[in-house]
C-alpha positions in Angstrom: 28.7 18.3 -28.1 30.1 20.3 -25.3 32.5 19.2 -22.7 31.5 16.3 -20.2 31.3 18.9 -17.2 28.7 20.7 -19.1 26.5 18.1 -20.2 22.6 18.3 -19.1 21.2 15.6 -17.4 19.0 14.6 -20.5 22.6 14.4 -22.8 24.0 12.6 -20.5 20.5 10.1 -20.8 21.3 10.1 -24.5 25.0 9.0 -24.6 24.2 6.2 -21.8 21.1 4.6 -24.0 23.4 5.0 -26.9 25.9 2.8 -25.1 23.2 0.2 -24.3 22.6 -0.8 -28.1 19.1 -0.9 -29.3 17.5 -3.9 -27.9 18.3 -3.0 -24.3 17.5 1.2 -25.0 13.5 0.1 -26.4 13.4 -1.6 -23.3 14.2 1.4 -21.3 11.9 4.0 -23.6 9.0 1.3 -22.2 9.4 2.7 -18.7 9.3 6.6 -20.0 6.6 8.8 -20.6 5.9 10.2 -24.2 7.5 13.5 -23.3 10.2 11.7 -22.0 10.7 9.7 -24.7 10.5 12.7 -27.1 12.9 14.5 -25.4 15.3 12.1 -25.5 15.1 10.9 -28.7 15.9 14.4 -29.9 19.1 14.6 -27.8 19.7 11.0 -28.8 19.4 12.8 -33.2 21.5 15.9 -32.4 24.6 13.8 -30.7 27.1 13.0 -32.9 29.9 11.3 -32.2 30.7 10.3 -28.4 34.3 10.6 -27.1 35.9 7.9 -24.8 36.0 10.4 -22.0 32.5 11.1 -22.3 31.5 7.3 -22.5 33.6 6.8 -19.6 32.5 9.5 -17.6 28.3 8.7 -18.4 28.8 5.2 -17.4 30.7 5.8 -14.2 28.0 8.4 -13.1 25.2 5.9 -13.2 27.5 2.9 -12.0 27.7 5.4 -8.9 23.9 6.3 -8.9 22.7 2.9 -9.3 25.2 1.3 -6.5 23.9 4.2 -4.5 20.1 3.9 -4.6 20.7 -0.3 -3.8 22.6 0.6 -0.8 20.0 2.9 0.3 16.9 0.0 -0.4 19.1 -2.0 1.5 19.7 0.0 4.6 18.4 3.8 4.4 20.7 7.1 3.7 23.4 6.3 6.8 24.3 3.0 5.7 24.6 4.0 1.8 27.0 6.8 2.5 29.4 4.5 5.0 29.8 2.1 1.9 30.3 4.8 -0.7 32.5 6.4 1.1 35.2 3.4 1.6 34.4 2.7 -2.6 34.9 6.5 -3.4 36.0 8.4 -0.7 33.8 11.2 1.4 33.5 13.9 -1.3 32.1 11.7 -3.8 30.1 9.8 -1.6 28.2 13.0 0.5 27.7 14.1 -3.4 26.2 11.0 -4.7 23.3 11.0 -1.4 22.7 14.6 -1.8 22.0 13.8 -5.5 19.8 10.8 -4.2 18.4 12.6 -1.6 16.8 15.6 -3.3 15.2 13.4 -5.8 13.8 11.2 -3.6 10.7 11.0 -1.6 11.9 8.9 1.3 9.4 8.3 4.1 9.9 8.2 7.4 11.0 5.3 8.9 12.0 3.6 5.7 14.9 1.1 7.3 12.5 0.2 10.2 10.4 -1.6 6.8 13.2 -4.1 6.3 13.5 -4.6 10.2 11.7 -8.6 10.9 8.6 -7.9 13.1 9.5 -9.9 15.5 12.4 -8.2 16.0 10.9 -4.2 15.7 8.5 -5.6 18.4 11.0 -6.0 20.5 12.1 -2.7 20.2 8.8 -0.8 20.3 6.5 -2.6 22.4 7.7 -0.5 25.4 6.9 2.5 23.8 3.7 4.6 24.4 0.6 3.5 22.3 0.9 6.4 20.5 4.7 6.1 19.6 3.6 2.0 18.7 0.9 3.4 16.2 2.8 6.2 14.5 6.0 3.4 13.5 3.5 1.0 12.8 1.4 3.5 10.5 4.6 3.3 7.8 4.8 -0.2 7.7 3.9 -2.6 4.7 0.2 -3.9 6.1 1.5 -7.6 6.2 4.1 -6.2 8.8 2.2 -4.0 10.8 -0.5 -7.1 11.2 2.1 -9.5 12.8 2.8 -6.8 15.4 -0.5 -6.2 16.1 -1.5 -9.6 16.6 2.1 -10.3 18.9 0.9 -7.4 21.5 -1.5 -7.8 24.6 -5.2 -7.8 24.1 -5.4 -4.5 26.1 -2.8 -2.5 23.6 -4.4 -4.0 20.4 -7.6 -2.0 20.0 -5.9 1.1 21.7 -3.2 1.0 19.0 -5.7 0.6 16.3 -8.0 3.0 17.3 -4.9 5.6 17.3 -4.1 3.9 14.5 -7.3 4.9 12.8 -7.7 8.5 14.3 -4.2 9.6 13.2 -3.6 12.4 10.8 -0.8 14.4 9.7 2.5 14.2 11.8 4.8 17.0 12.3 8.5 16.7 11.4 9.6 17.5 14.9 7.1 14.7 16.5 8.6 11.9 13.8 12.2 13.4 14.5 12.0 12.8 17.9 10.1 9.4 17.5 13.3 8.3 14.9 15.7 9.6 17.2 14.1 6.9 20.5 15.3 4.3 17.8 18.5 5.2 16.1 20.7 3.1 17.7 18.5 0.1 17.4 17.2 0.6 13.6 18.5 3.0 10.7 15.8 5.4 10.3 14.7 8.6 8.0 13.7 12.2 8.8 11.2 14.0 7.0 11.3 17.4 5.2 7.1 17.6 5.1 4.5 17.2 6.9 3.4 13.5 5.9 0.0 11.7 6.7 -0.6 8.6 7.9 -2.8 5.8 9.7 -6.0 6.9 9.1 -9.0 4.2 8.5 -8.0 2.7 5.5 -4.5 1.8 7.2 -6.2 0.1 10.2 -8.5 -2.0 8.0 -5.7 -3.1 5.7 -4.1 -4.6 9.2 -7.0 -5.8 10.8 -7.6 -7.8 6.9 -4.5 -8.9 7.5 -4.5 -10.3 11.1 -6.1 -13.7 12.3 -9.8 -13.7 12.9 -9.5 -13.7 16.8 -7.2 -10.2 17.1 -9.7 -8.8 14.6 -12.6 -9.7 17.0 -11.2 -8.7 20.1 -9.9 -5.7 18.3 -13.2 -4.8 17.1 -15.2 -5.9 20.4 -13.1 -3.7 22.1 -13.6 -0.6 19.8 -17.3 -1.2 20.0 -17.5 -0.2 23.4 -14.4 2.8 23.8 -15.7 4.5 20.0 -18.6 3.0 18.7 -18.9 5.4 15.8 -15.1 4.2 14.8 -15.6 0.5 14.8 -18.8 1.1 12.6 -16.5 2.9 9.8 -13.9 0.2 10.1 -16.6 -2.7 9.7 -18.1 -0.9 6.8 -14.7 -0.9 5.1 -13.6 -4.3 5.9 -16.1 -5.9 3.6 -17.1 -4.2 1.0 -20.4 -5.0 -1.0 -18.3 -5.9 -4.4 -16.4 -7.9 -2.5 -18.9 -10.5 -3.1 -17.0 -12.0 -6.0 -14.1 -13.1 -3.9 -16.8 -15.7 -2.0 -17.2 -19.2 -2.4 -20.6 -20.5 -4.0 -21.9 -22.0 -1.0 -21.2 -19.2 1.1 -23.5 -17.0 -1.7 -26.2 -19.7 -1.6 -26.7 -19.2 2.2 -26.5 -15.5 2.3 -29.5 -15.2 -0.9 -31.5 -17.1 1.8 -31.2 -14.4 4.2 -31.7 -11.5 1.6 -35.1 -9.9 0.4 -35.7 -9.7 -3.2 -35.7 -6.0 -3.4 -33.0 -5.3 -2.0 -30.9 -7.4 -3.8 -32.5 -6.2 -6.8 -31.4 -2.5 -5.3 -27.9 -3.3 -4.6 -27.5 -4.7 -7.9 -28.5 -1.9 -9.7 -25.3 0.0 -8.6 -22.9 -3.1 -8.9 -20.4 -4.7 -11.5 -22.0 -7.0 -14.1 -18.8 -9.4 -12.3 -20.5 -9.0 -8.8 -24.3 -9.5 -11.2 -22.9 -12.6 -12.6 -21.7 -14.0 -9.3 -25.0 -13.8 -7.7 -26.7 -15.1 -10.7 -24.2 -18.1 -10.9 -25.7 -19.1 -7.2 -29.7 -18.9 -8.1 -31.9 -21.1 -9.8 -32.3 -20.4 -13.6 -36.3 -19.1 -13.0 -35.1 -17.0 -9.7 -32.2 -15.2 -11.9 -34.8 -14.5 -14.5 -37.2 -13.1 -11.9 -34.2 -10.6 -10.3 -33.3 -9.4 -13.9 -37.6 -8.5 -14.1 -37.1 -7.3 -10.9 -34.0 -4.7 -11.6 -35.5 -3.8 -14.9 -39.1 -3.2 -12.9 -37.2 -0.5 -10.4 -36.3 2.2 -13.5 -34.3 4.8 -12.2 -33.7 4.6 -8.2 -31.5 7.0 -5.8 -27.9 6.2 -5.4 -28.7 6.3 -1.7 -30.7 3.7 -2.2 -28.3 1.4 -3.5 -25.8 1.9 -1.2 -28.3 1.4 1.7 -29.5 -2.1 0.3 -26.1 -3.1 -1.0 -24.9 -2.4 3.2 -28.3 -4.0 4.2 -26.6 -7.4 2.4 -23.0 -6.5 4.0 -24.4 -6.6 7.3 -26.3 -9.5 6.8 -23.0 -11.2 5.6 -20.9 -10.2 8.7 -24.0 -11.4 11.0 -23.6 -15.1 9.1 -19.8 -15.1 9.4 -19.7 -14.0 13.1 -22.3 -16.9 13.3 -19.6 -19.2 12.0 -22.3 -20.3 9.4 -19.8 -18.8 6.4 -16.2 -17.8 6.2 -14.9 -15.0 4.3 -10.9 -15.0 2.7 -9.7 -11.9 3.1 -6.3 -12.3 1.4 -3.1 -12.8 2.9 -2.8 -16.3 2.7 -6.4 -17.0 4.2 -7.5 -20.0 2.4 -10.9 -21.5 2.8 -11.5 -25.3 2.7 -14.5 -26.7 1.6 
């Protein structure tokens, strides 16, 4: 084998899993692809012995590495390279992140992530809306929703709706954005162009906040963008969500449902969703929906989406009626 300063990343793989043993190696090869694994293991059959150097040098390398991508989890690229640098000294250190760095997709505002949210809301709810919306938009959904719900009624639905409209972000916008917080929270720049918020984002915050931010939230969007607060609605409950309702709550809706177009939705569902349903009618009525279905033969795909939203609506209406309560996750626990 050549010298350790000429060693290829993948030889330098195979003395390190060497040096684990074999029971801690297959544990490893679990992780890696098939390529990967059959890369390896032929760098792993053409070594041949492994001098003490080499061993030594290997093992440092990823002691360095490893200490180096905790330490940027922990507090983002600035923080990593002060620590490194009192363990190793500046070289080494300003190495170790470039290595890190060009490997890594880091996204913007990754530190601000790890920042309490009652804390980052003291640092952003001065901002502009749009500002509040773009930080928020990188945020775990949990985070952004406790924001959301600590901010005035009149911000919430602006912020969400901005929220929702966003697309892609420019480097120099999210530079600038970073650079209003830097001496408050350790953020990240951004190499690309990066997208964010969007609908799906906004819906998994407004799932994630209590029932009276979503309504005034929603209320609120109904009037400044109807068109918006439609496509939000439409993605907060979804028509397989059915499964994740309790019995009673079925039972009531089945009232309110016609035949055919439960039969319709159906059609298109998951036998899960099928079972469900049929769990919640009498043994002759489930009979009759399975005559029903079979009776329809082949239908539109259109069809099936506009019966299975037909039912969706008719849920919301009942749960906006208080007559049925729907968990959506995040600790939202119904009692009976």
């Amino acid at each position: 084998m050549r010298k350790e300063q000429q060693l290829t990343g993948r030889q330098k793989a195979s003395i390190f899993i060497i040096s684990l043993g074999p029971e801690k190696s297959a544990q490893i090869m679990k992780h890696l692809t098939e390529d990967e694994i059959e890369q390896l293991t032929m760098e792993i059959a053409n070594v041949r012995t492994i001098n003490n150097d080499q061993f030594k040098s290997v093992t440092e390398e990823f002691t360095q590495l490893y200490m180096a991508s905790h330490y940027l989890a922990q507090g983002g690229i600035e923080y990593a390279k002060e620590v490194l640098e009192k363990a190793l000294g500046n070289e080494k250190a300003i190495s170790i992140i470039s290595r890190l760095s060009s490997n890594l997709q880091i996204k913007p505002f990754d530190f601000v992530r790890n920042t309490d949210p009652s804390q980052l809301l003291n640092f952003i709810q001065g901002e502009h809306s749009q500002t509040i919306a773009l930080i928020m938009s990188y945020l775990e959904a949990e985070q952004a929703a406790i924001i959301l719900s600590s901010l005035p009624n009149d911000r919430q639905a602006e912020i969400a709706r901005r929220i929702a409209i966003m697309d892609s972000t420019s480097p120099e916008i999210i530079r600038e954005v970073e650079y209003t917080l830097e001496k408050k929270i350790s953020s990240l720049g951004t190499q690309d162009y990066t997208s964010a918020g969007g609908i799906n984002s906004i819906v998994q915050i407004l799932n994630k906040v209590d029932r009276s931010t979503e309504k005034v939230i929603l209320e609120t969007l109904e009037v400044q963008d109807p068109v918006l607060s439609e496509e939000i609605k439409k993605l907060m409950f979804v028509f397989e969500d059915i499964i994740t309702m309790d019995d009673r709550s079925i039972q009531l809706v089945l009232r309110e449902v016609e035949s055919k177009d439960l039969a319709l939705a159906l059609k298109g569902s998951s036998e899960e969703v099928g079972n469900k349903i049929k769990k919640n009618m009498s043994k002759r009525a489930g009979e009759m929906l399975e005559e029903e279905i079979t009776f329809l033969g082949p239908v539109r795909l259109r069809d099936v989406e506009e019966a299975q939203q037909r039912i969706v609506n008719t849920i919301r209406r009942l749960e906006e009626a208080g007559e049925i309560v729907i968990s959506r996750g995040g600790g939202d626990e119904i009692i009976v």
